[in-house]
Residue frames as a rotation matrix with the C-alpha (Angstrom) as fourth column:
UNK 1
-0.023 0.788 -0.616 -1.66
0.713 0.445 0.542 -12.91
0.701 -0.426 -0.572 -16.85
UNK 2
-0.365 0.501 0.785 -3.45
-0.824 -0.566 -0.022 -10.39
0.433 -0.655 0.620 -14.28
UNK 3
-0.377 0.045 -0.925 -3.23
0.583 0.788 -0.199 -12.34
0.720 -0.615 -0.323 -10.84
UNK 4
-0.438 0.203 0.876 -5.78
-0.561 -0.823 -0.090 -10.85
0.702 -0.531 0.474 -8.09
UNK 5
-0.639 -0.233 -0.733 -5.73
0.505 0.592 -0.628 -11.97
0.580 -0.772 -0.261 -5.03
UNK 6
-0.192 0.193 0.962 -8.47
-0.472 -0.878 0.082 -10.33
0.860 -0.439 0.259 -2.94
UNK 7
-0.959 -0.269 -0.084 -8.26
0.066 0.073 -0.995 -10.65
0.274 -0.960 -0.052 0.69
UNK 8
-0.710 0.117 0.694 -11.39
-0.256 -0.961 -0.100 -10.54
0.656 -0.249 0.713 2.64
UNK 9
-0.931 -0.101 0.350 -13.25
-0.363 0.308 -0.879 -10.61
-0.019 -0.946 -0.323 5.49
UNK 10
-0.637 0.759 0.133 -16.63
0.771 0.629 0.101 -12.39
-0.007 0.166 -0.986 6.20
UNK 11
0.027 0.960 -0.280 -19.44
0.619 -0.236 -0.749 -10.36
-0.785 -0.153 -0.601 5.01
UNK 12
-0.055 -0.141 -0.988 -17.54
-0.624 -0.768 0.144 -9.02
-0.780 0.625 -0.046 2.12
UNK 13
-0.536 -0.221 -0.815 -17.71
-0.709 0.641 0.293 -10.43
0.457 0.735 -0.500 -1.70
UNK 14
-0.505 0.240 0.829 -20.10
-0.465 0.734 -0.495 -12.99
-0.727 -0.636 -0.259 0.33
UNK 15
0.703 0.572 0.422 -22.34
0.147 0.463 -0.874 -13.69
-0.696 0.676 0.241 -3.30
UNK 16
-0.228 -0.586 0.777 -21.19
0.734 0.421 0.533 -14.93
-0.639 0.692 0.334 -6.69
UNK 17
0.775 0.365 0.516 -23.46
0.588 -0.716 -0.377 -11.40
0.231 0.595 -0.770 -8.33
UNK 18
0.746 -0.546 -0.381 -20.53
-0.182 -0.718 0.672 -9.37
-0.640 -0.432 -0.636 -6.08
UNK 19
0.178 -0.855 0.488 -18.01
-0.021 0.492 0.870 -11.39
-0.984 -0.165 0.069 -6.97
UNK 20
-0.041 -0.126 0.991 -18.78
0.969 0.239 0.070 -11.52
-0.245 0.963 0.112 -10.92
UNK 21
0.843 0.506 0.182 -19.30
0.538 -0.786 -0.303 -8.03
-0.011 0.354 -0.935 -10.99
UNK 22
0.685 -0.682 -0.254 -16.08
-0.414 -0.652 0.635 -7.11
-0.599 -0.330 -0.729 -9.54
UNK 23
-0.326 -0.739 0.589 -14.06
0.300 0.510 0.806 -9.65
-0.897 0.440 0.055 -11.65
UNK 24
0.200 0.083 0.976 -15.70
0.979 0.019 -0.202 -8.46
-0.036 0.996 -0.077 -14.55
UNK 25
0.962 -0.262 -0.081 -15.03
-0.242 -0.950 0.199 -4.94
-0.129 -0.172 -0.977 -13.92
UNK 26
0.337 -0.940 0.053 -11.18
-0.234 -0.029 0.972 -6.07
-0.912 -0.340 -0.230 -13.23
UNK 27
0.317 0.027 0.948 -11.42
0.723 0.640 -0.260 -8.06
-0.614 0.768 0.184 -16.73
UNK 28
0.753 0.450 0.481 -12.08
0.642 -0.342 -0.686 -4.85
-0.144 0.825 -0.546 -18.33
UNK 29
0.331 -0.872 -0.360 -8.81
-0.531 -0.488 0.693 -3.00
-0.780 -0.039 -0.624 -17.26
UNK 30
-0.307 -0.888 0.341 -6.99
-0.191 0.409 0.893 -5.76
-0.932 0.209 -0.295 -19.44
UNK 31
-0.112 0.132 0.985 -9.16
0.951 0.303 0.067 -6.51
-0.290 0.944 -0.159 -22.56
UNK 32
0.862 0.258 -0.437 -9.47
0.229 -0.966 -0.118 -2.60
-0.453 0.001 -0.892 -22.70
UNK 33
0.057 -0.990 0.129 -5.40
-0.648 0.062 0.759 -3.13
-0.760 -0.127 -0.638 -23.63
UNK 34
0.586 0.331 -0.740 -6.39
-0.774 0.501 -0.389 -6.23
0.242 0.800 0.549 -25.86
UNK 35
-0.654 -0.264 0.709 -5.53
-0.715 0.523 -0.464 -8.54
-0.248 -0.811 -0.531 -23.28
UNK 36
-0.592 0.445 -0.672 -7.26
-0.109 0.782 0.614 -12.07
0.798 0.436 -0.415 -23.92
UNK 37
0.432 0.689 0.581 -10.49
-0.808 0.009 0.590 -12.15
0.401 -0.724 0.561 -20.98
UNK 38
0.961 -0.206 -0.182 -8.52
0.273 0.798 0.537 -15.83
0.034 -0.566 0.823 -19.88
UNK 39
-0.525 -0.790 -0.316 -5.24
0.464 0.045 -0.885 -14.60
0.713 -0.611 0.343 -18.61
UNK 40
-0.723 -0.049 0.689 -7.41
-0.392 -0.792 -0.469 -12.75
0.568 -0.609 0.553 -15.95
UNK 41
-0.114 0.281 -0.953 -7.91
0.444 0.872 0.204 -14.41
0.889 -0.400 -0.224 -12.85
UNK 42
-0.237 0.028 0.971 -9.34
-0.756 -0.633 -0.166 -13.31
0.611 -0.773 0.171 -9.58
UNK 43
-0.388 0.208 -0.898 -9.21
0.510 0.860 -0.021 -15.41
0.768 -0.466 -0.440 -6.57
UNK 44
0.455 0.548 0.702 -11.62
-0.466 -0.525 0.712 -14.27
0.759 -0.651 0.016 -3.86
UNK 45
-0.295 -0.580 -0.760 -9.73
0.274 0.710 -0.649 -15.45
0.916 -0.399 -0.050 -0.39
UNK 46
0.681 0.513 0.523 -12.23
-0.237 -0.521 0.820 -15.24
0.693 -0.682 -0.233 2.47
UNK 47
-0.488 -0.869 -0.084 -10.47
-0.052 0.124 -0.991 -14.43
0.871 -0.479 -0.106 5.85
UNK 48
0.134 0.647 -0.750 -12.31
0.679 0.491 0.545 -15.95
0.722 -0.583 -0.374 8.61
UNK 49
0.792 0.150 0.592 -12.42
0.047 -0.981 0.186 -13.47
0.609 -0.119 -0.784 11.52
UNK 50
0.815 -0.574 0.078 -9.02
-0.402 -0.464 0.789 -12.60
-0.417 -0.675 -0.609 13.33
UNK 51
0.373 -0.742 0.556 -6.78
0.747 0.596 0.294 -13.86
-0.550 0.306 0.777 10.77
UNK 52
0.474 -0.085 0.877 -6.64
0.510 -0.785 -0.352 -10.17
0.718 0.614 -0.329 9.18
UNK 53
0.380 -0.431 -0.818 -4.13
0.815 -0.262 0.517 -8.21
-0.437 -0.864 0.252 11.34
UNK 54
0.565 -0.080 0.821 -3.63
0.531 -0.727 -0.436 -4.22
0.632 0.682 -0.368 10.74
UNK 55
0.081 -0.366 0.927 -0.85
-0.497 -0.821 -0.281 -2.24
0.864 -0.438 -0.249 12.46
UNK 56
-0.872 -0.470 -0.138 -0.75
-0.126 0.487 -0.864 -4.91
0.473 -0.736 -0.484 14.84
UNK 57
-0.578 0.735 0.354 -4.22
-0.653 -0.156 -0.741 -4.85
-0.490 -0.659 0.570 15.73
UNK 58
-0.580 0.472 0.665 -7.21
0.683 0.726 0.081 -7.18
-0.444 0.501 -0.743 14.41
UNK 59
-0.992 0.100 -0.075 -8.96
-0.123 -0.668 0.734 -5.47
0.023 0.737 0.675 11.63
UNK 60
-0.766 0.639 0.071 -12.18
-0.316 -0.279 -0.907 -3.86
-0.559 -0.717 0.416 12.40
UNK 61
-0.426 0.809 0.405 -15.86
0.833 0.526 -0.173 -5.74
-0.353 0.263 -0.898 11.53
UNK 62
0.062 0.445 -0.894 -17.04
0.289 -0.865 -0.411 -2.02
-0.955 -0.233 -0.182 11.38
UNK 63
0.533 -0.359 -0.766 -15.06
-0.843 -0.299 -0.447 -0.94
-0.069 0.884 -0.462 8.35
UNK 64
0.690 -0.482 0.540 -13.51
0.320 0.872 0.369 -3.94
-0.649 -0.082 0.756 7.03
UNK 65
0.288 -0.595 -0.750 -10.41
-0.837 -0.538 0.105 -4.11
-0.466 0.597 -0.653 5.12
UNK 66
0.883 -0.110 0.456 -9.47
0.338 0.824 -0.455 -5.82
-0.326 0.556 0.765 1.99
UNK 67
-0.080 -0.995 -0.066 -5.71
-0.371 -0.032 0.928 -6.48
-0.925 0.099 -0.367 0.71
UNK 68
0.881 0.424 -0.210 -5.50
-0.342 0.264 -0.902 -6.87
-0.327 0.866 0.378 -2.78
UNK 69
-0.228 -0.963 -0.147 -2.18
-0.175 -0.108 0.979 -8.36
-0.958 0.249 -0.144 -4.53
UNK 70
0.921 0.242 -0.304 -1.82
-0.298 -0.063 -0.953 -8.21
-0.250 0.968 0.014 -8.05
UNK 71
-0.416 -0.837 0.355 0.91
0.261 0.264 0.929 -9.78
-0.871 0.479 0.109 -10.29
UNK 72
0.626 0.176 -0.759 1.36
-0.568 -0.565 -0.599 -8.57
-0.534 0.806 -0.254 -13.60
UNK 73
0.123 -0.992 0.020 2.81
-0.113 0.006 0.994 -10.43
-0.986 -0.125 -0.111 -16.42
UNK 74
0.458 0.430 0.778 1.49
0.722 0.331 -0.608 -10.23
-0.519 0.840 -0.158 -19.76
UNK 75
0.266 -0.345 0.900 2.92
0.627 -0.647 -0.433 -6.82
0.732 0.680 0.044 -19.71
UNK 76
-0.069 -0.525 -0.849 4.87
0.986 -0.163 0.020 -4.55
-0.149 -0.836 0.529 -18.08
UNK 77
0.971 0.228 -0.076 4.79
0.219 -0.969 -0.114 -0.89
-0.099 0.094 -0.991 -17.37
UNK 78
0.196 -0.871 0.451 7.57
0.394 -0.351 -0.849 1.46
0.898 0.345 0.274 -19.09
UNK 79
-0.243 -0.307 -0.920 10.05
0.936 -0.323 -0.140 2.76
-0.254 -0.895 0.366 -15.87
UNK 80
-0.801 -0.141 0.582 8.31
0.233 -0.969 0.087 5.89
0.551 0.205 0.809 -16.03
UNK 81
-0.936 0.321 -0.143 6.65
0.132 -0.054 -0.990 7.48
-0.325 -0.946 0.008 -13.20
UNK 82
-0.217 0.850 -0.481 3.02
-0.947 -0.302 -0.107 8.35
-0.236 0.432 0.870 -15.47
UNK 83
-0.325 0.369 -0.871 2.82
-0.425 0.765 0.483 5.14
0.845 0.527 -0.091 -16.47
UNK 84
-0.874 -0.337 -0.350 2.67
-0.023 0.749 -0.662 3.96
0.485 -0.571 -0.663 -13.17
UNK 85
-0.862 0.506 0.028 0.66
-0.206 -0.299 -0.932 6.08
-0.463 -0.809 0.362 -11.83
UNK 86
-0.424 0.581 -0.695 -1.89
-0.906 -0.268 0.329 5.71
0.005 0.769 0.640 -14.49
UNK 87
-0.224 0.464 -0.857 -2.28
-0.054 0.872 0.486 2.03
0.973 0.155 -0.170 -14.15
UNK 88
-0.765 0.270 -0.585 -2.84
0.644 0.318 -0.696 2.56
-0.002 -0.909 -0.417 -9.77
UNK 89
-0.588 0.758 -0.282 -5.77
-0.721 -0.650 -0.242 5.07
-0.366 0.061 0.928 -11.31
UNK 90
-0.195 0.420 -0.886 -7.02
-0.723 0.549 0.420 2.37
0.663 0.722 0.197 -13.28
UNK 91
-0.503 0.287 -0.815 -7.20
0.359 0.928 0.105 0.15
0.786 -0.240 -0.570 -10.56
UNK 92
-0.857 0.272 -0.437 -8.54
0.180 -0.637 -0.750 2.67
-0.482 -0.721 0.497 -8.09
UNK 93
-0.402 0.861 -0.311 -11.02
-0.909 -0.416 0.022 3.54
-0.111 0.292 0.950 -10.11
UNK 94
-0.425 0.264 -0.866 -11.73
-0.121 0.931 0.343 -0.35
0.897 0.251 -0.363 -10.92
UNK 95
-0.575 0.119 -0.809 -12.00
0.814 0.184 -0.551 -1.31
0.084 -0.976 -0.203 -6.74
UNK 96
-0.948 -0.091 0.303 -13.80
-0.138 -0.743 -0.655 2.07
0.285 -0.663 0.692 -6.09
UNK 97
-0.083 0.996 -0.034 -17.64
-0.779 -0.043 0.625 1.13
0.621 0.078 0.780 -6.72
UNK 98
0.323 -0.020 -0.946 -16.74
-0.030 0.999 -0.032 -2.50
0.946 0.039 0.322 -5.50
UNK 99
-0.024 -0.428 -0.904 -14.91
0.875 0.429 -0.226 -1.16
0.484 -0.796 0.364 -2.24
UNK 100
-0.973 -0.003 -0.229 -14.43
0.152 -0.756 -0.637 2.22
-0.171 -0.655 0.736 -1.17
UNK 101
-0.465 0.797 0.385 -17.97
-0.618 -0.604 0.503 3.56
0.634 -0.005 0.774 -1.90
UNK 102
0.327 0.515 -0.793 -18.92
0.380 0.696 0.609 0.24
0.865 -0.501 0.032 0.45
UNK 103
0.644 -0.190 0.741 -16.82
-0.765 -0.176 0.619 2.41
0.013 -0.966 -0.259 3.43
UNK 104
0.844 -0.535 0.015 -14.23
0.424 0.686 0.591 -0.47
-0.327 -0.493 0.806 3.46
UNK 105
0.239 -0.959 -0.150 -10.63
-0.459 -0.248 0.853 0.23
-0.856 -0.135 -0.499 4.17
UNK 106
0.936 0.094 0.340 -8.16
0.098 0.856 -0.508 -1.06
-0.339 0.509 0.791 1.53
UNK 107
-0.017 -0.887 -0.462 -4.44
-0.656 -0.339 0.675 -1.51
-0.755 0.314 -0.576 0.09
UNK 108
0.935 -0.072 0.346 -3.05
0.297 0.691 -0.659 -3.14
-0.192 0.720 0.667 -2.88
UNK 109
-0.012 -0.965 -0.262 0.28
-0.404 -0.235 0.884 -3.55
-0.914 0.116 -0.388 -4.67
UNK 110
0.888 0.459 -0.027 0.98
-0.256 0.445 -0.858 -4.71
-0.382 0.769 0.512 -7.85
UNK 111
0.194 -0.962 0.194 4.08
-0.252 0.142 0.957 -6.87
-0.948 -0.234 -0.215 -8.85
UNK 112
0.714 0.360 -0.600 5.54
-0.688 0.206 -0.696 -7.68
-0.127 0.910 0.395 -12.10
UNK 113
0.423 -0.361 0.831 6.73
-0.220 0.849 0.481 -10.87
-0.879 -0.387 0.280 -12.91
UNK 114
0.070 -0.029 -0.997 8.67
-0.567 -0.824 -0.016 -12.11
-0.821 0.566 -0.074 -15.59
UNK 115
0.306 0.940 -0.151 7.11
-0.920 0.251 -0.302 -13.18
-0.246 0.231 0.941 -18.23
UNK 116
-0.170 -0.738 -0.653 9.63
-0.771 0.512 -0.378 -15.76
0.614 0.439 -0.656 -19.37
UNK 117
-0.961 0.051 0.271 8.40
-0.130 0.783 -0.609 -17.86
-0.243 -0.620 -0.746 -16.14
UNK 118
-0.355 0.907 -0.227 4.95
-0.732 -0.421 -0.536 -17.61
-0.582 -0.024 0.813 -17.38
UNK 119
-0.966 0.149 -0.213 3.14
-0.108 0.516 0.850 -20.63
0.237 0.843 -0.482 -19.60
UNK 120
0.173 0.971 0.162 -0.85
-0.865 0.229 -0.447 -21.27
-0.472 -0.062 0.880 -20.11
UNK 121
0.954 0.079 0.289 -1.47
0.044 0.917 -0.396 -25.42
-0.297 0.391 0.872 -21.01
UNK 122
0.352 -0.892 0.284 2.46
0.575 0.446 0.686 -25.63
-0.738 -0.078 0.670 -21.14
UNK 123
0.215 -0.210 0.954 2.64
0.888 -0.365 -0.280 -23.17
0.407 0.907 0.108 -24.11
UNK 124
-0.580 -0.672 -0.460 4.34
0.740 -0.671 0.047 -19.55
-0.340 -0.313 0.887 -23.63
UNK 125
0.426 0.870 0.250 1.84
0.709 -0.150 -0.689 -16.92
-0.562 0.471 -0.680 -24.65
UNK 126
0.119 -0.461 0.880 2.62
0.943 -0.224 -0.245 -14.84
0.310 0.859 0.408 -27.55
UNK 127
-0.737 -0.532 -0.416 3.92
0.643 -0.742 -0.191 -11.65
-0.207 -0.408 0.889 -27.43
UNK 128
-0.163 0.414 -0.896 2.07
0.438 -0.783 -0.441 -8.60
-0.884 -0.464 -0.054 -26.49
UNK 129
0.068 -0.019 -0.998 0.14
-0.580 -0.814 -0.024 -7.32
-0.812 0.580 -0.066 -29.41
UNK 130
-0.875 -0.483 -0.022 1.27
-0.236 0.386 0.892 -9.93
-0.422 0.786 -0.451 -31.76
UNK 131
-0.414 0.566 -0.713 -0.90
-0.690 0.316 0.651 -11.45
0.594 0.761 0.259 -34.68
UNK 132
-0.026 0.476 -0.879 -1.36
0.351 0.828 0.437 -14.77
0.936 -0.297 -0.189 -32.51
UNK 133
-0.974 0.204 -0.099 -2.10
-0.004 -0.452 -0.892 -12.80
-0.227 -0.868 0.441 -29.03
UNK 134
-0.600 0.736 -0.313 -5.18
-0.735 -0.662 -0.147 -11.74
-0.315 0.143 0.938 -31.10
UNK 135
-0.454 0.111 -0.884 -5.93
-0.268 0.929 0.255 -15.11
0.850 0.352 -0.392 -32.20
UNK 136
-0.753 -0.256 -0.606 -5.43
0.574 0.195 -0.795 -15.85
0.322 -0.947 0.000 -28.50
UNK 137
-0.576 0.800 -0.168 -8.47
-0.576 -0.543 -0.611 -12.43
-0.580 -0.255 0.774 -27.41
UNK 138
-0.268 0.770 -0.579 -10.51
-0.915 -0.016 0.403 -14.00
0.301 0.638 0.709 -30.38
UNK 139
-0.032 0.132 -0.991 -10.75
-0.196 0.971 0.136 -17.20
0.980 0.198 -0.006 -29.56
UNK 140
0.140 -0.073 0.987 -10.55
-0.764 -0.643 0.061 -16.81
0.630 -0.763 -0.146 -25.87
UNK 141
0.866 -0.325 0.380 -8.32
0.205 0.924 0.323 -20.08
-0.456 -0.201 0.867 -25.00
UNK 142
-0.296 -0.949 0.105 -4.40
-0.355 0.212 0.911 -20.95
-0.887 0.232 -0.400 -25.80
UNK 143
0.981 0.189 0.032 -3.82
-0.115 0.716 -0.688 -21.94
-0.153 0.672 0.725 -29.37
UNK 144
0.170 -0.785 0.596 -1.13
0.393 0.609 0.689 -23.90
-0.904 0.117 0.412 -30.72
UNK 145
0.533 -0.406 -0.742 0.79
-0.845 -0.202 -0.496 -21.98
0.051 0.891 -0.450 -33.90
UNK 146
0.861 -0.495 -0.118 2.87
0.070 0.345 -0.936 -23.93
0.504 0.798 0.332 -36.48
UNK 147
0.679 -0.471 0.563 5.64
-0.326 -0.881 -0.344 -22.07
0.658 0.050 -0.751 -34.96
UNK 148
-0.113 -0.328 -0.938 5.84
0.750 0.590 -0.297 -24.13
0.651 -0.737 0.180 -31.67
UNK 149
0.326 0.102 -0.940 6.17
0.945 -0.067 0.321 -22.79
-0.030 -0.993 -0.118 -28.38
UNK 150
0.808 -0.073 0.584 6.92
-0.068 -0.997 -0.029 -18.61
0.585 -0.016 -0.811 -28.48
């Protein structure tokens, strides 16, 4: 699952056309991979004004600023510095039409969790790639294998 958390302040992400555009835009990072479209989940978290706090200061109506967190766990990046960087291009470029070209500040991080804590409807999802993963993109929903739990 791709967990996005997006911070932000009132007047940003304020319609559901923003808001689907950018989550579908984020979608595409992960079925691009052959990621099933349901493990990716964006939660929009408006922040009412002065509850955003930058450097010790309240973050500015002018140029707002959104905080993104991300959790990764369907899949992990290899410990290799390209890989890394490649996937904070991929999300830069994802956030850039959606934020920076709007003039708003931003950060993000991205953690990876592991997957072993991880279950959709109580079921473990199959491994990365696997025969039932694709089941899992095609069918876009958890299925139950013969197999039991993964």
């Amino acid at each position: 699952m791709p967990l996005w958390l997006v911070f932000h302040p009132e007047g940003t992400f304020e319609d559901k056309a923003s808001k689907e555009a950018f989550a579908s835009d984020v979608t595409k990072i992960y079925t691009g991979v052959g990621l099933p479209a349901f493990y990716v989940v964006v939660n929009f978290i408006k922040m009412p004004e002065n509850t955003a706090w930058v450097g010790g200061k309240a973050a500015s109506k002018e140029r707002p600023f959104i905080r993104l967190a991300i959790e990764h766990i369907a899949v992990h990046q290899p410990n290799e510095d390209e890989a890394y960087k490649r996937t904070a291009n991929r999300v830069d470029a994802t956030i850039k039409p959606h934020i920076a070209d709007k003039g708003y500040d931003w950060e993000f991080h991205i953690d990876e969790t592991e997957r072993r804590l991880w279950r959709i409807n109580g079921l473990y999802p199959p491994p990365f790639q696997s025969e039932e993963e694709k089941v899992w993109a095609r069918e876009n929903r958890p299925v139950v294998f013969e197999k039991g739990n993964f």
